[in-house]
Every structure is written in C-alpha cells, then in structure tokens.
C-alpha positions in Angstrom: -93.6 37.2 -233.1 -90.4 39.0 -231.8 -88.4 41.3 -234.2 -84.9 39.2 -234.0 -83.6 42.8 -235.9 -84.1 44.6 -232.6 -82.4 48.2 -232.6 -78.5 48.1 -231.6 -80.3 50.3 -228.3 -82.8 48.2 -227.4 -80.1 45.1 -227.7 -77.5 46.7 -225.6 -80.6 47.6 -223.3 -81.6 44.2 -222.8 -78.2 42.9 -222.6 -77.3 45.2 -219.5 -80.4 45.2 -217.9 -79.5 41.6 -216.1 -76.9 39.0 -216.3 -79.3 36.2 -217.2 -80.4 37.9 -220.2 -77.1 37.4 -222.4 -78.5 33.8 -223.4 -81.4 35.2 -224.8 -79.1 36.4 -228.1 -77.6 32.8 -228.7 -74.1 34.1 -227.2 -74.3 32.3 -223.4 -74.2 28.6 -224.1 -74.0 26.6 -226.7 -77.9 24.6 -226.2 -79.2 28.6 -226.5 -77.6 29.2 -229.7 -78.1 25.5 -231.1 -81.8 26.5 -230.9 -81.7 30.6 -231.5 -83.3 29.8 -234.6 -86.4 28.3 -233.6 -87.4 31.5 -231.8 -89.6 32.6 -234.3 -91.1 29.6 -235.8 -94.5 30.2 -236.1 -95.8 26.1 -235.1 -94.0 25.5 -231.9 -95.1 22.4 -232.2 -92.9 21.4 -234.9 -89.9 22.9 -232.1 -91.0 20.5 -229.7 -91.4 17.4 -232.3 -87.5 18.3 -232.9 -86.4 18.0 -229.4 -88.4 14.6 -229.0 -87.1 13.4 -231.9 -83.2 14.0 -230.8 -83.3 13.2 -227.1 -85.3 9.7 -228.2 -82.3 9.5 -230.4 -79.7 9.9 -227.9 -81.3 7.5 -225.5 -81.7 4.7 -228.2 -78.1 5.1 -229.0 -77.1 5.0 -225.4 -79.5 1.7 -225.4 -76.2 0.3 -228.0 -74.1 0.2 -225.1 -73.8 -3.0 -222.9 -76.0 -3.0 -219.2 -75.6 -4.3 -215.9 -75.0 -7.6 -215.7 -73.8 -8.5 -219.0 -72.0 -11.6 -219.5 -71.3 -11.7 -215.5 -72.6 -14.4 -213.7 -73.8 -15.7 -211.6 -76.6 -13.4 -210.8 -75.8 -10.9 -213.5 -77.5 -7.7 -212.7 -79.9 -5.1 -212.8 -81.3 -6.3 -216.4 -81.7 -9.6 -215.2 -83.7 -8.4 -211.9 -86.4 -6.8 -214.7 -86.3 -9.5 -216.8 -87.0 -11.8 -214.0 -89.7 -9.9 -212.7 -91.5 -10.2 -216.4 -91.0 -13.8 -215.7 -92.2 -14.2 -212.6 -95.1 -12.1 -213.0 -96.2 -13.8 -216.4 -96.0 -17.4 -215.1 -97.2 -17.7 -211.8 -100.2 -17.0 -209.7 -100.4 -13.6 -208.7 -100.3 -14.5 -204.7 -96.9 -15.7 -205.5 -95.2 -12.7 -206.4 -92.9 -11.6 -203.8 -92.3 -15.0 -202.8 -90.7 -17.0 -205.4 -87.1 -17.7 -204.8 -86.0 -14.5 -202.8 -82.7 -15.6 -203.6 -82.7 -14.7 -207.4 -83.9 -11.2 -207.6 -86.9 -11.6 -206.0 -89.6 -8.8 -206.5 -88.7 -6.0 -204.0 -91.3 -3.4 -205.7 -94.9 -1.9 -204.9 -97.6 -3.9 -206.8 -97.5 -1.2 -209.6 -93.7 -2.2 -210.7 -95.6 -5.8 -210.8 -97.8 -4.7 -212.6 -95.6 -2.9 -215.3 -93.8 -5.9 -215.6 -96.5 -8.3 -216.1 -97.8 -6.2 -219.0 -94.1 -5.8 -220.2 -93.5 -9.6 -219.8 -97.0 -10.4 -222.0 -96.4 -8.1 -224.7 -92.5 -9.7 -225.0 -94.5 -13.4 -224.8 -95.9 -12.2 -228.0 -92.4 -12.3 -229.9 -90.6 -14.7 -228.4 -92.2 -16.8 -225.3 -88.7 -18.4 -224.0 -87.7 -15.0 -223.3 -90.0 -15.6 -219.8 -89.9 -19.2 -219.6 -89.3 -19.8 -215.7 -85.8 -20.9 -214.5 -84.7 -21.9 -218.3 -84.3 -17.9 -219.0 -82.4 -16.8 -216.5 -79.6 -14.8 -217.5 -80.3 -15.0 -221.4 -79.0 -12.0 -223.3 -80.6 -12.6 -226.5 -79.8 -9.5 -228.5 -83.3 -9.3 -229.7 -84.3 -9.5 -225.5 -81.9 -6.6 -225.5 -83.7 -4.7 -228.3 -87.2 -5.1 -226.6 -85.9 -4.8 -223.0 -84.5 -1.0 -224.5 -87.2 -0.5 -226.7 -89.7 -0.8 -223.0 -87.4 1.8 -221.0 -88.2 4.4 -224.2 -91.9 3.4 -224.3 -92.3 3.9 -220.5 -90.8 7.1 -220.6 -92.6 8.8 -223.8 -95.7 7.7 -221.8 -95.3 8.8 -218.2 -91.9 11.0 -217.8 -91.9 13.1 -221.0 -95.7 13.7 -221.3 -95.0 14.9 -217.4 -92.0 17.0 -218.0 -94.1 18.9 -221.0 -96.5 19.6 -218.8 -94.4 20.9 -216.2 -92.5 23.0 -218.3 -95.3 24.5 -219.7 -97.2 25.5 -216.5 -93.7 27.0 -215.2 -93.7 28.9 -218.6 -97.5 30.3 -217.9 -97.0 30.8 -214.3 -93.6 33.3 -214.8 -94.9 34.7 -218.6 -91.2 34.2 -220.0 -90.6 33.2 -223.3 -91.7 30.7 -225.1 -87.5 30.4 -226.2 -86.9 29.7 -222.9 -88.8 26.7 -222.7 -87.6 24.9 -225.6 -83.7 25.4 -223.7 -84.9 24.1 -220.6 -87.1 21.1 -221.4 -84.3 19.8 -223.8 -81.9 20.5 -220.8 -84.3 18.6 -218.7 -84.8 15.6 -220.9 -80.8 15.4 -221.9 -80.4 14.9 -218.0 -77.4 12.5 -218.3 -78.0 10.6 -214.9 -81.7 9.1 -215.8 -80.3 8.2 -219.4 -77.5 6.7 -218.2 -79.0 4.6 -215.2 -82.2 4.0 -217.3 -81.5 3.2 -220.8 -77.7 2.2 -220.4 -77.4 0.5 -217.3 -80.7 -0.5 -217.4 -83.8 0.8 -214.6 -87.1 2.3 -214.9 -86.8 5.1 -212.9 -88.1 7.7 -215.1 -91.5 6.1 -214.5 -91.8 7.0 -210.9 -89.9 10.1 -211.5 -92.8 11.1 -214.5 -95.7 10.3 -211.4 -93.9 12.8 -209.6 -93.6 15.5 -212.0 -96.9 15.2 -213.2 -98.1 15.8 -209.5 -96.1 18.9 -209.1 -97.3 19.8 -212.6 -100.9 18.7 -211.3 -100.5 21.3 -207.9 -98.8 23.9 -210.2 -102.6 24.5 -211.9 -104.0 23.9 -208.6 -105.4 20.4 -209.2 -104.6 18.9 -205.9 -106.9 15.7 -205.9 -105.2 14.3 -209.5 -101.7 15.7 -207.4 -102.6 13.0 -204.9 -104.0 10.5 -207.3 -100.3 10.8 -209.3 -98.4 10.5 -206.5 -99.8 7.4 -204.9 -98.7 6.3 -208.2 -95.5 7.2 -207.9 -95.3 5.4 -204.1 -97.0 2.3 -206.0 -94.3 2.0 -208.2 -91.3 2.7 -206.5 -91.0 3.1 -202.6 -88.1 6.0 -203.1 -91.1 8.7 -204.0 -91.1 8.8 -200.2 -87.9 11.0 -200.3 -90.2 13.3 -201.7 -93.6 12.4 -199.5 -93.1 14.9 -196.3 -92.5 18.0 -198.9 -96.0 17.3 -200.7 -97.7 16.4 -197.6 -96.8 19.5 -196.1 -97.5 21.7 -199.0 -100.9 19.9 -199.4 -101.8 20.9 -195.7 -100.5 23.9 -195.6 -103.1 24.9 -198.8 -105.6 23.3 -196.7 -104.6 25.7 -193.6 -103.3 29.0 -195.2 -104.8 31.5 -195.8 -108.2 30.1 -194.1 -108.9 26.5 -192.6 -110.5 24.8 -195.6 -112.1 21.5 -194.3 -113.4 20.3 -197.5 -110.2 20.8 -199.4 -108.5 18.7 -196.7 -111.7 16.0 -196.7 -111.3 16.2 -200.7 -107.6 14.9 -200.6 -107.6 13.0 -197.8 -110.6 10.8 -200.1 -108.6 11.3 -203.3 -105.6 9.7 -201.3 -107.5 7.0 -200.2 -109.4 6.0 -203.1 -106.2 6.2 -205.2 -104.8 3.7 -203.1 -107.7 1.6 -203.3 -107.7 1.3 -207.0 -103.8 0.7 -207.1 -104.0 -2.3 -204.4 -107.2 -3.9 -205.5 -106.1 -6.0 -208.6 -103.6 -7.5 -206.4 -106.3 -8.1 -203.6 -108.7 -9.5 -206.0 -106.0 -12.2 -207.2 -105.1 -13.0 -203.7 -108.5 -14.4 -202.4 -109.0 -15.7 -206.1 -106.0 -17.5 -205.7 -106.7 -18.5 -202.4 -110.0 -19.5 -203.1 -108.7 -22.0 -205.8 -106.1 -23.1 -202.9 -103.1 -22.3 -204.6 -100.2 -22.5 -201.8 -99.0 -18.9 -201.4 -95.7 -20.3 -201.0 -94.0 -21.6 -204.1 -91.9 -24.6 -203.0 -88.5 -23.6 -203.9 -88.5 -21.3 -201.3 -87.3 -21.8 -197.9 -90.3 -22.0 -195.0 -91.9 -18.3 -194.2 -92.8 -17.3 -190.8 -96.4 -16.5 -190.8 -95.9 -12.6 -190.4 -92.4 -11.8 -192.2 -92.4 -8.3 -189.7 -93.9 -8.2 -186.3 -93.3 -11.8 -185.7 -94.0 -11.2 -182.3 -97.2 -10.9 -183.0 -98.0 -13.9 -185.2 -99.4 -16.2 -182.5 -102.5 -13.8 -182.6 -103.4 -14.3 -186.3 -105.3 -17.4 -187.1 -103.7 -18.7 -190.2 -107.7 -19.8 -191.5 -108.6 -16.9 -191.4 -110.5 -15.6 -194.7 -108.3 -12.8 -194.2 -105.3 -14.3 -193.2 -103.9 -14.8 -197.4 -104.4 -10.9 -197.5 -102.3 -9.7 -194.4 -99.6 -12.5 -194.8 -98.9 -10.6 -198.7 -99.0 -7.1 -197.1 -96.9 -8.2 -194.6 -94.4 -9.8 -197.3 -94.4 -6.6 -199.4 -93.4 -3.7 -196.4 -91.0 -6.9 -195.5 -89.6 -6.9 -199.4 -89.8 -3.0 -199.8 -88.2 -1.6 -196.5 -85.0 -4.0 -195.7 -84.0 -2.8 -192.7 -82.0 -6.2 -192.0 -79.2 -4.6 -194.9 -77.7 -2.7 -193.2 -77.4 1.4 -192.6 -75.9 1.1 -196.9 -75.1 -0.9 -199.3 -71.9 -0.5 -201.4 -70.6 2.6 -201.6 -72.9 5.6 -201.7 -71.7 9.3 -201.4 -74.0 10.1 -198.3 -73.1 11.1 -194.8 -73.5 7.5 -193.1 -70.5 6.3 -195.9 -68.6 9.2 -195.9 -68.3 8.9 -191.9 -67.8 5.3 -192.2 -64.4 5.7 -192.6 -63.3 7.3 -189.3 -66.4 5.4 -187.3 -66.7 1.8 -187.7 -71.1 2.2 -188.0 -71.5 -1.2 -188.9 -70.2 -2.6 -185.8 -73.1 -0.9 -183.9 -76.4 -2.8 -183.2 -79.4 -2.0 -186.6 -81.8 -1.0 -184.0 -79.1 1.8 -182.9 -78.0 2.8 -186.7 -82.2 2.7 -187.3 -82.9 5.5 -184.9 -79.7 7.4 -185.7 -80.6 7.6 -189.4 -84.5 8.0 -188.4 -83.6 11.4 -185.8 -81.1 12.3 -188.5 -83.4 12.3 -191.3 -86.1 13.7 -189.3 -83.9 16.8 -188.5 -82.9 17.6 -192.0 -86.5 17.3 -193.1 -88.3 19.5 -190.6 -86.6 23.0 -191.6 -87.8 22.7 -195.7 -91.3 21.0 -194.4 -91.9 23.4 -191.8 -91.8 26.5 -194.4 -93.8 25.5 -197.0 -96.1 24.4 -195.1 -96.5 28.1 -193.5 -96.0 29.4 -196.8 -97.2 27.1 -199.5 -96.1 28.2 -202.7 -96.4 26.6 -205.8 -93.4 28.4 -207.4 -91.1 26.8 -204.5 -92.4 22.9 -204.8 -89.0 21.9 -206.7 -86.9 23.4 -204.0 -88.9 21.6 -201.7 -88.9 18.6 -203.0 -85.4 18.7 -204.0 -84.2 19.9 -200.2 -86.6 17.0 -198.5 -84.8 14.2 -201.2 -81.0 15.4 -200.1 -82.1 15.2 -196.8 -83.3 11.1 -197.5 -80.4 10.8 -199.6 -77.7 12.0 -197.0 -79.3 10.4 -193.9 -81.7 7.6 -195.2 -81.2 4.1 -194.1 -80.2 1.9 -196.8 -79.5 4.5 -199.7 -78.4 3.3 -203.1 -76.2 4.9 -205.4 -78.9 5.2 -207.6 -81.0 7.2 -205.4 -79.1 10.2 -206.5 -81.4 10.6 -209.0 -84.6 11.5 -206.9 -82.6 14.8 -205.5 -81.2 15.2 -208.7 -84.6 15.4 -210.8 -86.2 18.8 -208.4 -83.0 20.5 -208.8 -83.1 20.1 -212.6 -86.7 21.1 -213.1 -85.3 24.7 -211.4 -84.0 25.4 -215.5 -87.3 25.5 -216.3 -88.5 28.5 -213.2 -88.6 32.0 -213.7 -84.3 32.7 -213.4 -83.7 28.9 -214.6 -81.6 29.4 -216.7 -79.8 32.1 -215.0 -75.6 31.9 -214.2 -76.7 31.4 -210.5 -79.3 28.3 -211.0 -77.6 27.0 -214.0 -74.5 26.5 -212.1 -75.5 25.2 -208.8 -78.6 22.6 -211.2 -74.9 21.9 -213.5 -72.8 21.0 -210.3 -75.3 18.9 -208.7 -76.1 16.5 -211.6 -72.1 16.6 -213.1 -71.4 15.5 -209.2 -74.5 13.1 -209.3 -73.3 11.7 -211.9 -69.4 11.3 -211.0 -70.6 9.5 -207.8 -71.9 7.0 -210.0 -68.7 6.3 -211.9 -67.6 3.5 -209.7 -71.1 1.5 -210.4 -71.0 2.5 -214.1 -67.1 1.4 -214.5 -67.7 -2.3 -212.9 -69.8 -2.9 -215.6 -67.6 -1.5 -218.5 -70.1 2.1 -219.0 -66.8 4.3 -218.9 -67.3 5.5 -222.4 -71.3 5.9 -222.2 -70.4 8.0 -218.6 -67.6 10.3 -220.1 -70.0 11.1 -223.8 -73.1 12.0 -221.8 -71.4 14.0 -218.9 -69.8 15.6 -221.3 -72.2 16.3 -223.7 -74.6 17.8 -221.2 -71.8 20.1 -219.5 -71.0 21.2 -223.0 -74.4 22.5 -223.6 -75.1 23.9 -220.7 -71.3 26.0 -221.0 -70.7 24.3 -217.6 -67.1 23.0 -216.5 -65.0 20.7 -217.6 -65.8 21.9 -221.4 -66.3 26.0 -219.7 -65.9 28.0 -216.9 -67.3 31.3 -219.2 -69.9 30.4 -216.7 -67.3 31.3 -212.7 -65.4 34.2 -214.8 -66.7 35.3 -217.8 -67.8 39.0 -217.5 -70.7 38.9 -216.3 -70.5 35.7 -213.5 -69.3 36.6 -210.3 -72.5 39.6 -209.8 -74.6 36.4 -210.1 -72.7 33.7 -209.1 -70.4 35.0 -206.2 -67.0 34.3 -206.0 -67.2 31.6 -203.2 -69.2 29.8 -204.8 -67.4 30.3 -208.7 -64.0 29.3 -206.0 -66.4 26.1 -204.4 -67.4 24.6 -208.1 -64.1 24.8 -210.0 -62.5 23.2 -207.0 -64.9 20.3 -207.2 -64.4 20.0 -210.6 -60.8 19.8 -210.5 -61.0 17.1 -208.4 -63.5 15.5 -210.0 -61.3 15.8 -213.0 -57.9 14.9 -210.8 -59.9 11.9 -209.0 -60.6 10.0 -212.9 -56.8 10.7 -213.6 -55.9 9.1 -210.4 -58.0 6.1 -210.8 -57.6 5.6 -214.0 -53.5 5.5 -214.2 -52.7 5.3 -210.3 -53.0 1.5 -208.9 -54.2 1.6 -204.9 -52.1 0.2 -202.5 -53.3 -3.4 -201.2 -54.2 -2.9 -198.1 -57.0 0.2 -199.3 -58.1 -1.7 -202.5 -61.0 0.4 -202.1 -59.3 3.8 -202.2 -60.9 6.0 -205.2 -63.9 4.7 -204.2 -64.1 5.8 -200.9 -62.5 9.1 -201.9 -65.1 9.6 -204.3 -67.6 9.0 -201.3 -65.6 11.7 -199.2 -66.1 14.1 -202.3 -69.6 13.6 -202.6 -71.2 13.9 -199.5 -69.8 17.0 -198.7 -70.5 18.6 -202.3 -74.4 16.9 -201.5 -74.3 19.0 -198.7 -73.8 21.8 -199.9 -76.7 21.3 -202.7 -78.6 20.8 -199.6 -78.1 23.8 -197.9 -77.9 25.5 -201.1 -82.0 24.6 -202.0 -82.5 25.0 -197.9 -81.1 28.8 -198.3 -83.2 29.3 -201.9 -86.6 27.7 -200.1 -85.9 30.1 -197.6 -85.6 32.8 -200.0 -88.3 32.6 -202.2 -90.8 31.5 -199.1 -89.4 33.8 -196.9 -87.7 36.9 -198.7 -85.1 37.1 -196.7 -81.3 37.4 -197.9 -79.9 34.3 -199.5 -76.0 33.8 -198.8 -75.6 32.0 -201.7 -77.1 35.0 -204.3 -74.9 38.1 -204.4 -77.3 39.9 -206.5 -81.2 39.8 -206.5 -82.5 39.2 -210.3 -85.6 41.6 -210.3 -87.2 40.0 -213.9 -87.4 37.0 -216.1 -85.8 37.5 -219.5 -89.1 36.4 -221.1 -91.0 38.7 -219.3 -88.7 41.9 -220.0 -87.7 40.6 -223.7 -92.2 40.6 -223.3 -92.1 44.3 -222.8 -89.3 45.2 -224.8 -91.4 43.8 -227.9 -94.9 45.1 -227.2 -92.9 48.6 -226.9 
C-alpha cells in the first residue's frame, strides 16, 4: 500500500507537479479529507460498505420530509400518480392499463414502469391491501404507505442505480489506473448527488431506476460489452421514455464501433439482434396479457372512461383497421401507449422549466403559434444541437468520452425538447456528474463546471420544491453537497485559491461566482421581496432566464470537452492541459 509518510521532497514533488494533485493530501476539499483515512485500508470493501451505509442514511432521512402532493387536493401529486399506478396495475386486467380514468393520473409510462409498479403494488398488498383498493385509496397518506412508498425508492435504487454506479466507477478506475482514493471521493460524490435525492426520495419519483439502466450500459460499453449495453438500455427506454435524451449519443457511438477502424458487419448484425430481442422480451408480458385478455373478452375499455377513437394517433387512418381483427386488441394498446408517452397535444412546456423555449417565452408569445409549427421548431432545433456531439463520436468512438456525450446530446433535449419538465434536469445532470469519477474528475476544472451544473440544476428546481413546502430539504442537501465538494456558496478556495485560475481560467472563475451570486441574490429576493400583481410570476420566470443561459453554457462547455478529448484540438474553456492522473503519478511516485 502507499507510504502516507512520503519524504517532505517527494510531497512537495507531487504537490507542484499539477494542480489537481493538492486533494490527494486531504487539504483540497472537505469529502477528500473526510475520507484521507481510508487510503490505506487494506479491505476496500469495508470503504465501500461505509459509503453505502451513509448515503442510504441520508436518503432515508430525506424520505422524513413531506412529498408532492401532501395534504393538497384534489389530485395531490406525484406520490399519488405512483401510488395509483400500484393500484391500477394490481386490480385490473392488464389490457386496461393505460386506459383507466386518464383523468386521475393515468399511466403515462413504458410497460416496464407498469411493471415495477405492479410488483411494487403486490408486495405492499401483502401488508396492508386497502393501501391499492381501487377508487377508495385515492389520496390516502397513511404514514405507514409513506414508510413503504420510501422504503421502494431505496430498494429500487440499491438494486439498479447503485450496483450501476459501482460498476461504473470501477471500470473508469481500471481504464485511467488512478487511485483506488480517488474512487471512493467520486462515487460518494456521485451517490450524494443532491438532485436525484431530492426529486426521488423527497419529492417522491423513481428516476434513479432508468438513470441505473443507463449507467450500467455505459458501464457495459466501457469493458466493451456492447450487446448487454443494448440489452440495458432498451431497459432504460422501457421504463422511462426520457432515456431518449440520451438515444442518438449511444446510437452513434454503437455505429461508429461498428464502422471505425474497419466495417464490422457482424458486430452491427450482433446489436442490431441484441436490440431487437431485448425489446421483444420487455414487450411480450404485456402482449401475452392482451390477447389473454382479449380472448376472455374483457372490454379493453374500462367504463369510466370517456369513448376512445379506435387509433388514439393517426386517426386518419382508422377506417383501414378492422376492429375484429385478432390483431386489432394489440395495435389499439400500442397505439394508446406512444399516445400516453409522447403528448404532443401539451404544449411546447409545461410550467416553468429553465430551457430555451421558456426562457424566450417571455419576449415571444410561442404559445400563440399553431403545435404543428412549435413541433417542427423544437424538432429542427433539437436536431441541430444534437448533430455536432453525434457526429464526433461517431467518427471517433471513444469510450473515455461517452459521458460527455451523453451529457452534451441530453442539454441539447433539455434546452430544445418539446414538452420538457423541470424534472428532466436530472438526465443532463447525471453524465456530467459521472465526469468526477474520469481520469482529471476530480480536478479544479471538472469539479467546478460538474459543481455549477448540478448546484444550478438544482436551484431551477426551487420553485417546484417550494410549492410543496421542500425549502428546508433543498437548502440542507444543496448545501451539504457544495460543502464537500469546497464549491460556492460554502467556498470559492475553488475560483481563487492559489492554485485555481491555471486550471480553471479566470472567465470562467468570473462566469460561476456571478451565477452564484445571483443564485444566492435571487432566494433573498423571493424569499423577503413580494412581486408586483400584475407579474405574480416574477422569480419564477427570472429563475428561468437564469437557467437556460447557465444550461447553455454547460452545453457548450461538454460540446468544447467532447471536442477535446475526441479531437485534441484546443479547448477554450481549459487554460492549461493536465498531462497525468494523480493516481497514476502518486502510482509512480510509490513504486519509485
């Protein structure tokens, strides 16, 4: 194991040898110090039981705090929508699904979410059956509901999103040879990321699920496994529809291993079968129950809901289908799901989300233009902020630069997508945050730019935290995670200690601490300054102004680092190449 006792040369050595090496001796930030010690444990494993241990801690106590919809009727909120969904899936027929009474949270998923929550809602059966009684449980908040409802967030993630994370880390780890040290600070960074915890296991979601699917096919093409890459990420479509923000990176990356160096035709066969056969497997439980349903002539239509068109999309093509058709049942529920999944008829956004279409809202009146226009605005817009990070790794597909990519291709989505939530902040978010755990991770330059992109994240999603009473939650975890990391509000060490601008630039170190100054001016405002009624709305759309052009900026940021590591060429952003991983020169400096 390393000598901690290194000579007072070979310490000053190491310290001057690169700015991103000061963290190494437990002096950078306070998450590298808190686990300095563990350096030279000889069971690792007992390291990474400790992490576990605390970050399930934190989310559980996070769980304490009230969730979306709590005591606010009529439709409540989010925890409701799950809830229902248990119900729904537990008590009727399985043809049913996404077309029981659309009005009340009606299922608006991929069949695996349905699945999930039918094995959710039959295990919670178990304890207490009127949890998922239909209609007479709507909008219960039994605190023992509340317990398991937490309780499944934490099982779901120590099963799909942790185990996936691990993994990641670990190939990064092998891939780059840096220190084992290393790793531990970055995976508990990772997993202390406070936008899943507080969207997941406060205000209550399961998106670390189909985030885990994700990172366990990056992890998967990392060790050159592409056909369990695909198989992962057709799981990660199946459960939620946003893994498309990340589908045109992998797709690309996947041809472009099937086309660089040499053409490969069986490589491509190989993963265009995986692909299929995945999906196979993932649809054909709900196919199955279809025709069994139908077979037993169970009306496909529940009767509480209002009269369905035979083909909910392309209904100008439903006087072609013969509704007796043995396949008829089968297309009508495909139909019904793209129709539930993609709803276009909503409108270019929904509430107020820091993206371009929003943000430009307020001098251009968008919803006053015609859907199909605002479609192919958003489509041609997206399309053009997609092509540059698709086109290079494609060309050159390199497994070191699939975060980028798939965090560049997401904040393209999530600044021109039609019908972006708030939420969805989270998909860009998670690629940039796996970038602690690459080769200069953790690094003044990454560190700050994977720090100013969740912090922002995050404050975007202040105003949907705040209408549901998650102030307190918000400002602890923010916080919390800042503070570890030595990033702003609780540091700036990190923009002008002595060692930052070589690595971080000024314009950047000037860009940051201006955002979070107003970040910090922005919860003053709205917390003590009353809007004037005619702009009741004012901090809110402020806050949108803010955060689309600081997402911007992460995108061109990851664009110009892509391009970088792809390319070689100069990034703008970087002021000073680092040559070596700490690990790999703290490596040498022991074996010397």
């Amino acid at each position: 194991m390393l000598n901690p006792t290194l000579p007072e040369k070979s310490q000053h050595e190491v310290r001057d040898y690169s700015t991103s090496c000061n963290y190494f001796f437990g002096n950078k930030f306070p998450l590298a110090s808190f686990l300095w010690p563990t350096r030279n444990l000889r069971f690792q494993g007992n390291v990474l039981i400790l992490i576990l241990l605390v970050v399930g801690l934190f989310r559980w106590a996070a769980g304490l705090w009230g969730y979306s919809g709590f005591q606010n009727p009529p439709r409540f909120g989010d925890y409701e929508a799950q809830r229902h969904w248990m119900e729904i899936t537990t008590q009727l027929p399985i043809s049913q699904w996404y077309f029981h009474d659309l009005e009340w949270w009606g299922l608006d998923y991929p069949p695996l979410t349905a699945y999930h929550s039918w094995v959710l809602g039959k295990l919670g059966s178990q304890i207490n059956p009127e949890w998922f009684t239909l209609y007479s449980s709507r909008g219960t908040h039994d605190p023992n509901l509340k317990i398991y409802m937490r309780a499944t967030v934490i099982v779901s993630e120590y099963l799909v999103y942790i185990p996936a994370i691990i993994l990641f880390v670990q190939s990064m780890t092998k891939i780059h040879k840096t220190y084992t040290w290393n790793k531990n600070i970055a995976l508990t960074a990772i997993l202390l990321q406070p936008g899943t915890i507080l969207i997941d296991h406060v205000h209550f979601q399961y998106n670390t699920v189909m985030l885990g699917f994700v990172v366990a096919c990056v992890s998967c093409l990392l060790e050159r496994r592409l056909i369990w890459g695909c198989f992962f990420f057709v799981l990660a479509l199946g459960f939620k529809q946003m893994a498309l923000f990340y589908a045109p990176a992998i797709f690309a990356y996947l041809l472009g291993c099937c086309i660089f160096p040499k053409i490969n035709f069986g490589r491509f066969f190989s993963i265009l079968v995986a692909t299929l056969a995945s999906t196979t497997i993932l649809v054909l439980p709900f196919t199955l129950g279809i025709l069994y349903n139908a077979y037993r002539g169970i009306d496909i239509q529940p009767n509480i809901s209002s009269k369905v068109t035979p083909l909910p999309i392309f209904k100008e093509y439903s006087h072609l289908i013969d509704i007796n058709a043995w396949y008829f049942p089968i297309l009508l529920q495909y139909a019904q799901i793209l129709h539930r999944i993609f709803p276009f008829a909503r409108g270019l956004f929904e509430d107020k989300v820091a993206n371009i279409w929003c943000a430009l809202n307020v001098v251009v009146k968008l919803k006053g233009y015609p859907q199909t226009i605002l479609q192919q605005l958003s489509f041609l817009a997206t399309l053009a902020a997609i092509i540059p990070p698709c086109l290079i790794i494609f060309f050159k597909p390199r497994k070191t630069a699939l975060p980028l990519a798939l965090a560049t291709t997401a904040w393209a989505f999530y600044l021109f997508g039609f019908q972006v939530h708030e939420k969805s902040v989270l998909l860009p978010l998670m690629p940039m945050t796996l970038l602690l755990a690459t080769d200069h991770g953790l690094s003044e330059h990454v560190r700050a730019w994977a720090g100013f992109a969740n912090l922002l994240g995050v404050w975007t999603m202040f105003p949907l935290l705040q209408r549901v009473h998650l102030r307190i939650p918000y400002f602890v975890l923010s916080l919390l995670w800042a503070y570890l990391l030595g990033l702003p509000p609780t540091s700036f060490a990190l923009y002008f200690g002595r060692n930052s601008q070589s690595s971080v630039g000024l314009p950047t170190s000037v860009v940051h601490t201006s955002y979070y100054i107003l970040m910090g001016l922005w919860h003053v405002a709205e917390a003590f300054v009353i809007p004037p009624l005619s702009k009741p709305d004012l901090w809110a759309v402020i806050n949108v102004e803010i955060g689309a052009i600081g997402f911007s900026l992460c995108y061109i940021w990851c664009l110009c680092c892509l391009i970088e590591i792809c390319t070689g060429l100069v990034n703008p952003f970087r002021f000073r190449k680092i040559k070596r991983s700490t690990g790999t020169r703290l490596q040498k400096l022991k074996n010397s």
